[in-house]
FITOR-103701 format. One line per field, with one value per residue: residue in one letter; x, y, z of N, C-alpha, C in turn. Coordinates in steps of 0.02 Angstrom, whole numbers, plus 50000, padded with zeros to 5 digits. Each point is the difference from the previous one (the first is absolute). Layout:
// FITOR-103701
residuo	A	...
nX	X	...
nY	Y	...
nZ	Z	...
caX	X	...
caY	Y	...
caZ	Z	...
cX	X	...
cY	Y	...
cZ	Z	...
//
This chain:
// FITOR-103701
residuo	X	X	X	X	X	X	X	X	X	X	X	X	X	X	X	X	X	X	X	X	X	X	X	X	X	X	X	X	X	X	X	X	X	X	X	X	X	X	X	X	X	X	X	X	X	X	X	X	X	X	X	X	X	X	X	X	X	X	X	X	X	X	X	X	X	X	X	X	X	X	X	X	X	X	X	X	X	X	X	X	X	X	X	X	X	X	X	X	X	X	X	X	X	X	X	X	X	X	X	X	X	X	X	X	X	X	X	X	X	X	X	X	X	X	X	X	X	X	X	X	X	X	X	X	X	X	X	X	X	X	X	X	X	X	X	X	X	X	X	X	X	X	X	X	X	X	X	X	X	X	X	X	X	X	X	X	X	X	X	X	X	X	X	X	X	X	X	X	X	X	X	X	X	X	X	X	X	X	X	X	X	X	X	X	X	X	X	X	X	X	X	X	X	X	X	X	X	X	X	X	X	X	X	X	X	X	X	X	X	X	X	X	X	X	X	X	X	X	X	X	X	X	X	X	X	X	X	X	X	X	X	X	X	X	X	X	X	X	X	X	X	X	X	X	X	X	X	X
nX	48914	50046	50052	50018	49946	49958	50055	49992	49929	50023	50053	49941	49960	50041	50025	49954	49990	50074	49993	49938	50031	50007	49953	49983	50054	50011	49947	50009	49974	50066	49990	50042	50028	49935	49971	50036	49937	50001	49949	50026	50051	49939	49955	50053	50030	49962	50053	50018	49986	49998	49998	49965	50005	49987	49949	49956	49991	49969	49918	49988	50019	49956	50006	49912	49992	49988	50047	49945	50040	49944	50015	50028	49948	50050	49971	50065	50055	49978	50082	50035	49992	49966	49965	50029	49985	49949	50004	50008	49952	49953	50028	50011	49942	49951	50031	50001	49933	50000	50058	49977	49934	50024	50031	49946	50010	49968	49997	49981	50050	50046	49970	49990	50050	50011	49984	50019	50035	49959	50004	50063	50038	49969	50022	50069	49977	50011	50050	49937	49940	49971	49970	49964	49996	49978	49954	49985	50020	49986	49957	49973	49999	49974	49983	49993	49953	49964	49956	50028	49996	49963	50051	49993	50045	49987	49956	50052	50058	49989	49988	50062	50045	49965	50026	50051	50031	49978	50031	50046	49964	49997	50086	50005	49968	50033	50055	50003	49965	50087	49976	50028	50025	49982	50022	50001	49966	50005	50005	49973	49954	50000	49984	49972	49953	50024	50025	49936	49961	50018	49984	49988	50034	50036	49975	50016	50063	50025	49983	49991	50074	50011	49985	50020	50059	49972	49974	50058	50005	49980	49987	50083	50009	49987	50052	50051	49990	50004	50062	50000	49941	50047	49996	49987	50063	49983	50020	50080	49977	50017	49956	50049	50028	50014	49982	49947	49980	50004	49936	49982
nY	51625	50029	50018	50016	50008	49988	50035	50046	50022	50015	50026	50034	49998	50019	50038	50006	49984	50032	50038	50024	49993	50002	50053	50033	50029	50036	50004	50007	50055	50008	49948	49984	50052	50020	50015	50034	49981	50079	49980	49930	50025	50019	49926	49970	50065	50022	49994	50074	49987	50058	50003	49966	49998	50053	49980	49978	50074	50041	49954	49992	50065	50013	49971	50024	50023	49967	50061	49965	50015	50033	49954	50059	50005	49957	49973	50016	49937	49961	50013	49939	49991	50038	49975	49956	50025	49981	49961	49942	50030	49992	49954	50006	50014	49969	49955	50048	50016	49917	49993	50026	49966	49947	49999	50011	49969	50022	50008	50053	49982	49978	50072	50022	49956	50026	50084	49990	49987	50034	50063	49977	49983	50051	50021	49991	50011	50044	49970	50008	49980	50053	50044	50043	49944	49946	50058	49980	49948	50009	50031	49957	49950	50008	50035	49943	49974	50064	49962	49951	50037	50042	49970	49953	50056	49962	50040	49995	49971	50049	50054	49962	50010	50064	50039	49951	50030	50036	49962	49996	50021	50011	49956	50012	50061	49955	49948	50052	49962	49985	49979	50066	49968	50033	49960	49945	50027	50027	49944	49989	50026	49984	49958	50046	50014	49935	49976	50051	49985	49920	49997	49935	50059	49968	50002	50065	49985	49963	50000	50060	49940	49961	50066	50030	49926	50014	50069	49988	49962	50033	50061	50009	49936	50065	50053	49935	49994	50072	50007	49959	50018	50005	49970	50048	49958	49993	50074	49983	50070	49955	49975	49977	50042	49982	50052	49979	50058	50048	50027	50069
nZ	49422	50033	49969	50051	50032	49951	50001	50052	49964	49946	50035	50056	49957	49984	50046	50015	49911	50036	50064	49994	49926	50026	50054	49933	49963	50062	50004	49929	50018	49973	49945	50012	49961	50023	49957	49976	50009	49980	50002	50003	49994	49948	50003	49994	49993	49958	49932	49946	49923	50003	50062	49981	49956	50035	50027	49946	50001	50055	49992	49940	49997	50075	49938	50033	49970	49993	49969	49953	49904	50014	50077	50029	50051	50028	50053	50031	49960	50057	50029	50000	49927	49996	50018	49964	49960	50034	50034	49937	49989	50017	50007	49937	49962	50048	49978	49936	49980	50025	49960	49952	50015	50027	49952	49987	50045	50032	50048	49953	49972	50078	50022	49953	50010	50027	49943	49931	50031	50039	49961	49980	50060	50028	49927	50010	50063	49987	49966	49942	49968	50054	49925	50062	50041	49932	49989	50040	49999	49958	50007	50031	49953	49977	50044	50013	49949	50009	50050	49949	49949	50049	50022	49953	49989	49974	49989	49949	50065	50059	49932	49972	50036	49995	49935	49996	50074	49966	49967	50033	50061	49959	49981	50077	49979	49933	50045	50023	50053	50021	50041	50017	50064	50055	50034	49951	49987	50078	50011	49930	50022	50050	49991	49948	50038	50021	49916	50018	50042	49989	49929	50016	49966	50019	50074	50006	49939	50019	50079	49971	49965	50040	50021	49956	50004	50050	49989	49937	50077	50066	49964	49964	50046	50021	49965	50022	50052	49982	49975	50033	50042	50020	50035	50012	50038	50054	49986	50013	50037	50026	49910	50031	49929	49933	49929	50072	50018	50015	49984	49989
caX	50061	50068	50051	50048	49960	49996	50058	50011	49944	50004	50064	49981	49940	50071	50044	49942	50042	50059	49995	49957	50032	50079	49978	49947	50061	50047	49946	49974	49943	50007	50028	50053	49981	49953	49996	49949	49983	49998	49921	50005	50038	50004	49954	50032	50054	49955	50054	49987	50021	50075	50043	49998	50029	50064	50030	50017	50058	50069	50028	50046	50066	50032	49962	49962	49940	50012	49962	50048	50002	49941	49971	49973	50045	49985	50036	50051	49965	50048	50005	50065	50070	49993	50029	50066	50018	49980	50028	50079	50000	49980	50049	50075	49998	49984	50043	50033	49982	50020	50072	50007	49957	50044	50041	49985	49965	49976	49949	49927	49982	49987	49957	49946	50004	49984	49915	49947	49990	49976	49935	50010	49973	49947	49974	49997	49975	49918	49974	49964	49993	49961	50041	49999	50080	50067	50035	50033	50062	50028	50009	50057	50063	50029	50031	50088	50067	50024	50058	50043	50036	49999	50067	50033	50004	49975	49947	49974	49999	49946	49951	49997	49984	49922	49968	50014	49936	49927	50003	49992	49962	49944	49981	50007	49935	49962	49993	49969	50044	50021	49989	50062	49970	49996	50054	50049	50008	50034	50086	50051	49998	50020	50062	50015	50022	50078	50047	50024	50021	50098	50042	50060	49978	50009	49949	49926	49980	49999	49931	49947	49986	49971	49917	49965	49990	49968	49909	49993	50020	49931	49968	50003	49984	49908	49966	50027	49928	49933	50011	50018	49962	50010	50016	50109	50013	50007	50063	50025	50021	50055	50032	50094	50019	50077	50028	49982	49965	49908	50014	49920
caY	49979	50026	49960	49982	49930	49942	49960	49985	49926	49962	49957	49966	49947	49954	49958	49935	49956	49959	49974	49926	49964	49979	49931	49936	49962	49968	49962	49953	50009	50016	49930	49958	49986	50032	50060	50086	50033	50034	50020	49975	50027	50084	49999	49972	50025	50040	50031	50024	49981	50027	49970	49925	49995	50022	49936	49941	49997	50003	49925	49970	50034	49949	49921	49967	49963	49996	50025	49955	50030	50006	49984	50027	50001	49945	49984	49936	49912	49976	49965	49987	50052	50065	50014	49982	50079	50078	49962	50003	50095	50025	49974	50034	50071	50008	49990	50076	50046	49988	50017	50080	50031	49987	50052	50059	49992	50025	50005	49990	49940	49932	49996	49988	49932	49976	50001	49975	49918	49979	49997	49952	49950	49994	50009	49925	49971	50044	49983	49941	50005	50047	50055	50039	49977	50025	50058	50030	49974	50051	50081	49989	49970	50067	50045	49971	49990	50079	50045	49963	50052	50057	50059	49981	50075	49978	50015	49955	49945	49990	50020	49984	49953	49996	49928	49943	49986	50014	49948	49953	50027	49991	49946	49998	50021	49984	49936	49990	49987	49940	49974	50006	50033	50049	50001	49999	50069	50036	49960	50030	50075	50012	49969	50042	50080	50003	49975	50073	50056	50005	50104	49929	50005	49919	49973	50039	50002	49946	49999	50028	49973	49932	50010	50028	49955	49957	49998	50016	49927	49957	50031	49954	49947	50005	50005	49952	49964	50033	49956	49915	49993	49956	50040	50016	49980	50026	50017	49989	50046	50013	49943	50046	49961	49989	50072	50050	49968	50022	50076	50030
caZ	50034	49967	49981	50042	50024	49945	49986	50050	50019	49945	50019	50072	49985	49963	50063	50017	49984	50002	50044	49985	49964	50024	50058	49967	49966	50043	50074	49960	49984	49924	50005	49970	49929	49969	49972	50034	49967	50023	49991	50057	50039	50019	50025	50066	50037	50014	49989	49960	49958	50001	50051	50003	49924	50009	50106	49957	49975	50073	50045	49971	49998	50051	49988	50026	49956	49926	49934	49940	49970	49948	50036	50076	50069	50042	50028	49978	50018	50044	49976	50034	49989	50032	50074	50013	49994	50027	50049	49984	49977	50086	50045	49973	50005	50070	50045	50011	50041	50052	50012	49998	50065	50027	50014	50024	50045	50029	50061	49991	49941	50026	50043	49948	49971	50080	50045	49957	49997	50052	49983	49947	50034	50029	49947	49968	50061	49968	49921	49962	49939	49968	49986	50054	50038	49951	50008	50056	50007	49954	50011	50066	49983	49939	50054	50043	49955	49965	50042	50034	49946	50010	50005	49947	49993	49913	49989	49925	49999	50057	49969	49988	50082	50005	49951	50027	50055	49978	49936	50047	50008	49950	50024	50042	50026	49965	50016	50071	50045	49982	50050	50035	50055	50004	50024	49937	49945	50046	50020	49952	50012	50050	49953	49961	50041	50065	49960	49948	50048	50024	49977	49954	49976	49952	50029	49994	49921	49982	50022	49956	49955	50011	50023	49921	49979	50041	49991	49950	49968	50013	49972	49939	50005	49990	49927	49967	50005	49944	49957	49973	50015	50084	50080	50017	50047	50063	49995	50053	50000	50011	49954	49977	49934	49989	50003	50044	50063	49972	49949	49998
cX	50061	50030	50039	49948	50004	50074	50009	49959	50037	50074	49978	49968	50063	50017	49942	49986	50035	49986	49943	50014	50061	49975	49964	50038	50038	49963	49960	49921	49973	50040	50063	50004	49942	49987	49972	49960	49946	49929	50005	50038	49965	49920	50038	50000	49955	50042	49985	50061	50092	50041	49999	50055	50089	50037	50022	50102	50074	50004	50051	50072	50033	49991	49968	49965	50048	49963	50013	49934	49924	49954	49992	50073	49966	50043	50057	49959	50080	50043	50049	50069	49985	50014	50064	50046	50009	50038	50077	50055	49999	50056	50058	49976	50004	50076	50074	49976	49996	50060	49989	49974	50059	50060	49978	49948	49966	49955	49942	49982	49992	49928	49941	50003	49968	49912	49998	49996	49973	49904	49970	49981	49930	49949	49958	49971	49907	49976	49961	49999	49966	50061	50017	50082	50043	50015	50040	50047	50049	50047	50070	50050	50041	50029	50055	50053	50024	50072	50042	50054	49989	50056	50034	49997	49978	49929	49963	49983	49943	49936	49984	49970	49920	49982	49993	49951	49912	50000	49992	49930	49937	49989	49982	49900	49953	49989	49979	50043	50021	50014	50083	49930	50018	50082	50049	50004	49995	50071	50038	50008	50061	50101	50031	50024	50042	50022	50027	50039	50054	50035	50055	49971	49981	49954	49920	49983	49974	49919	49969	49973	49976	49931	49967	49996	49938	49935	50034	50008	49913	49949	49996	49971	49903	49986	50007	49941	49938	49986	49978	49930	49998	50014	50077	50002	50014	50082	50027	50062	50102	50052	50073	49992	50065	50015	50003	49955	49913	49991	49908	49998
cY	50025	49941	49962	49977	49962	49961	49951	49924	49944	49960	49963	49936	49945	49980	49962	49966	49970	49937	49925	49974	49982	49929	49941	49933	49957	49954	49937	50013	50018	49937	50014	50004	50020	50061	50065	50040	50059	50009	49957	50045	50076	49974	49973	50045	50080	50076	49998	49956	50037	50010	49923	49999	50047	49947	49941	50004	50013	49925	49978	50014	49963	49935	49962	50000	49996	50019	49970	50056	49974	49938	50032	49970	49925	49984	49958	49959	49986	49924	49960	50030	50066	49991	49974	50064	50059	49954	50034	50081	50021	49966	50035	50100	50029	49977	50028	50048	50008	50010	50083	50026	49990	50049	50071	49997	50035	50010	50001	49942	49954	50010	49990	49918	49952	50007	49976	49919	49995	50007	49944	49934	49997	49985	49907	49949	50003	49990	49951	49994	50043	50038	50038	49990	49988	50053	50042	49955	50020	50042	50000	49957	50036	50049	49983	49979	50063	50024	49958	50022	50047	50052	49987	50058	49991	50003	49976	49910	49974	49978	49913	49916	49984	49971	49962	49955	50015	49951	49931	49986	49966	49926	49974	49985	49966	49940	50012	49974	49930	49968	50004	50035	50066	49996	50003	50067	50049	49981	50021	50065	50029	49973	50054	50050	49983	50006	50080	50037	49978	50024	49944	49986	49915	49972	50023	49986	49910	50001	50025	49973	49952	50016	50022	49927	49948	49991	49986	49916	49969	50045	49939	49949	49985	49999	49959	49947	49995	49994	49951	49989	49976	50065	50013	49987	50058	50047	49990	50045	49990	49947	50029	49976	50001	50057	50050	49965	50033	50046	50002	50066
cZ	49962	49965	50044	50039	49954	50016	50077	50019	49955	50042	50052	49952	49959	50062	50030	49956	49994	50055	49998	49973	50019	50061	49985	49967	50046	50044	49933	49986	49926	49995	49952	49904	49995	49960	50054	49946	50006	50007	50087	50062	50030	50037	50089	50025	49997	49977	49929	49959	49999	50042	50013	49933	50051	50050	49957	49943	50045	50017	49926	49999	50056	50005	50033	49948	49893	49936	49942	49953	49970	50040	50067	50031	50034	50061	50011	50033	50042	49961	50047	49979	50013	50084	50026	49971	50024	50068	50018	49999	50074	50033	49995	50046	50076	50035	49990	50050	50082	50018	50018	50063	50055	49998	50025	50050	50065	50063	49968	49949	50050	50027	49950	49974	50069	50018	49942	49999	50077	49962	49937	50038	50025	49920	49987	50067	49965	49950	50017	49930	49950	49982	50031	50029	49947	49970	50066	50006	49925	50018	50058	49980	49944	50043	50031	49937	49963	50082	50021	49934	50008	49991	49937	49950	49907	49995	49952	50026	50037	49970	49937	50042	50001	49965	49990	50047	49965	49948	50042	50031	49958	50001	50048	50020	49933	50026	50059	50069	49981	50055	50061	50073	50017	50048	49963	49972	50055	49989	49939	49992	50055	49971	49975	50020	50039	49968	49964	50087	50023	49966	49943	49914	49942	50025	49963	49939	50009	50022	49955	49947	50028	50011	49935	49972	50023	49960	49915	49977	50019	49944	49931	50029	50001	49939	49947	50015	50006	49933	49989	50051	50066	50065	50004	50051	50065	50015	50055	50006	50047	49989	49967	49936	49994	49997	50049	50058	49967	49962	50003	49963
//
């Protein structure tokens, strides 16, 4: 085999490291704080010792997984102040980028916000509990929240936006479903997208936040009584607070 195959197998067999490791982290199939360790990882995943060692070091740089000095690589451990972070971050960040999309607004940005929250709806009618539908409702909610910044002309921020949304996320698919119906989470949906396509822009920022706030108060409130060993109470998705109305 040439050189330039070798290299070529050697980046494809890293980016399918990235990738499984990444769905595994985010869906909890890799727990919370566990070690990675590599004799385990190259019998999982069916992937050679040096592109696993290279996927292990792209996930840390993009901080999914954590490198500490003369112990490896582990997975982060979830926390409440972390997600009130990454929360608090996402509210501020997305709801620039919503200003920006807005200003630069567009026919094809409304028409793409319009089909992706129709396939988004039918996403979440379909969901169950198998991984199957929560990955497909993924894929599809992550899609309406990329084209609802679509036109936001900052590439660094969009990009950052993801992140964000993929951090999130993690919590999201480690607790699983928190008991909001399937109407409720169309309706806030639908919420959202009137609130970007009337073009207002005070309207659209405020909604975004109240919807990034939503899943970051019922998420903490699970993990607070996981904590402490009890059932988290039933979320009541169109509960107004003092600072705001909702946020996700």
């Amino acid at each position: 085999m040439s050189p330039a195959s070798l290299i070529k197998e050697s980046t494809t067999a890293t980016a399918a490291a990235v990738k499984k490791l990444k769905q595994d982290i985010m869906s909890g199939a890799l727990a919370p704080d566990s070690q990675l360790k590599m004799r385990e990882l190259k019998s999982r995943y069916g992937i050679g010792a040096s592109p696993m060692r290279e996927a292990l070091a792209q996930l840390a740089a993009e901080g999914f997984v954590h490198q500490r000095a003369q112990k490896g690589f582990r997975v982060p451990p979830v926390s409440i102040e972390e997600l009130n972070d990454i929360t608090k971050t996402r509210q501020f960040v997305e709801g620039e980028a919503i200003r920006l999309a807005i200003q630069n607004a567009s026919v094809e940005w409304e028409e793409e916000i319009v089909a992706s929250y129709h396939v988004l709806e039918r996403a979440i009618i379909l969901m169950k509990n198998g991984e199957k539908e929560r990955d497909y409702f993924e894929e599809r909610h992550h899609r309406f929240h990329r084209a609802l910044i679509a036109t936001c002309p900052l590439e660094s921020m969009r990009n950052f936006c993801d992140e964000l949304y993929i951090r999130k996320t993690r919590y999201r698919r480690l607790l699983g479903g928190y008991g909001f119906t399937a109407k409720e989470v169309i309706a806030e949906h639908r919420e959202l997208m009137d609130a970007v396509l009337s073009r207002k822009i005070a309207r659209a920022q405020e909604t975004i936040r109240e919807h990034i706030a939503i899943t970051n108060d019922v998420i903490a409130e699970v993990l607070h009584a996981k904590e402490q060993g009890r059932l988290a109470p039933r979320p009541e998705r169109n509960k107004k607070k003092k600072t705001g109305r909702k946020a996700a």
